[in-house]
N, C-alpha and C positions, 0 to 999 in steps of 0.2 A: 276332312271335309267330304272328298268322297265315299265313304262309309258312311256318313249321315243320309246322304244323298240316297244310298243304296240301299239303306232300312227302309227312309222313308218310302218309296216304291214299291217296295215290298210287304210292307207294312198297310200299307194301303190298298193293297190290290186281295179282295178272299181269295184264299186259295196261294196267295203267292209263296215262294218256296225259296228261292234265293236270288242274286243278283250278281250282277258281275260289269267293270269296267275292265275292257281288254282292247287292246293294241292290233291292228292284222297280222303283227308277227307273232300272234298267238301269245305275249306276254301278257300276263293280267295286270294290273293299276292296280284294283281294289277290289275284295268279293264283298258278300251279307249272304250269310245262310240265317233261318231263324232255326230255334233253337228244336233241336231232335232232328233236322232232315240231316240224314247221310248220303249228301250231293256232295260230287267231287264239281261244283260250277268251271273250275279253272280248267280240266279239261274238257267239258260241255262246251264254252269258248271256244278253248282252241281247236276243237275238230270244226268248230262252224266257221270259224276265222275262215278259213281254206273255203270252205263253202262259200262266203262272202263276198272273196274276189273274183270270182265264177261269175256270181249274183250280179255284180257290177259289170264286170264286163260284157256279159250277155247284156244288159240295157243298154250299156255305151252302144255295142254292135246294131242293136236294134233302133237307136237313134230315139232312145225313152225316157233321156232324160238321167240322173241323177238316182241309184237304189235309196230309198228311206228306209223300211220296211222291211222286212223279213220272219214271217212264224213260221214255225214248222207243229204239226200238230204228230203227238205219237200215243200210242196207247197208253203209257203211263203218266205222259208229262206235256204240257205246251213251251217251248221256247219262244219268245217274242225277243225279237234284237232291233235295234235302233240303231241306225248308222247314224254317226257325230259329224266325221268329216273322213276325209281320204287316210286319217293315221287310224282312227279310233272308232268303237261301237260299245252301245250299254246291250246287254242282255237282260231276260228275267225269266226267271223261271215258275211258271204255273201249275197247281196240280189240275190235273183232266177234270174236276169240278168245278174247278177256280172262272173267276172273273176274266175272262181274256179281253175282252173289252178295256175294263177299267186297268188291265196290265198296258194295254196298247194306247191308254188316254194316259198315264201314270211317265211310262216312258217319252212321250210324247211332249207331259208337261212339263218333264224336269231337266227333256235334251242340253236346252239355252244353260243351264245351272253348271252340269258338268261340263262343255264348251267352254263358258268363262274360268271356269277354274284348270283346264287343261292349258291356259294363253296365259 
């Protein structure tokens, strides 16, 4: 179920490149590469897992409310992450042509889908 989940967003987005359900303890749930990219997604995850509870708690601290959100933009690639809830975040991964927009509406749409299926 999440594998469908994670094409579908992927599949959907030009430009997108893989996907990834991961845990903050760096474990992965589920990836989607499509076919030819040589992404290791699972560690992409987990180095940003670590970055994530930074992300949080810097807004806790600043009194901001709850992180959603998170891209990082790099020369070769866009990461767009999606925080689910306090255990869990979707990623995606975009090429530097790709749609970041529609990776950032895509994740967006389909947070509530992985959430029910995580409970």
């Amino acid at each position: 179920m999440f594998g469908e989940i994670l094409r579908e967003v992927v599949e959907q987005t030009d430009g997108g490149l893989a996907s990834v359900l991961m845990g903050f303890d760096g474990i992965p749930i589920e990836t989607y590469n499509t076919d030819g990219v040589a992404l290791n997604v699972e560690t992409v995850g987990a180095e940003y897992s670590a970055v994530l509870g930074q992300v949080r708690q810097a807004a806790e601290m600043l009194e901001l409310g709850n992180a959603r959100e998170v891209a990082v933009q790099a020369e070769n690639m866009t990461t767009v992450i999606r925080l689910l809830n306090d255990e869990y975040f979707v990623a995606m991964a975009v090429a530097p042509n790709g749609n970041f927009g529609k990776a950032r509406y895509q994740l967006r749409l389909h947070a509530p889908r992985l959430l029910e299926s995580l409970t």
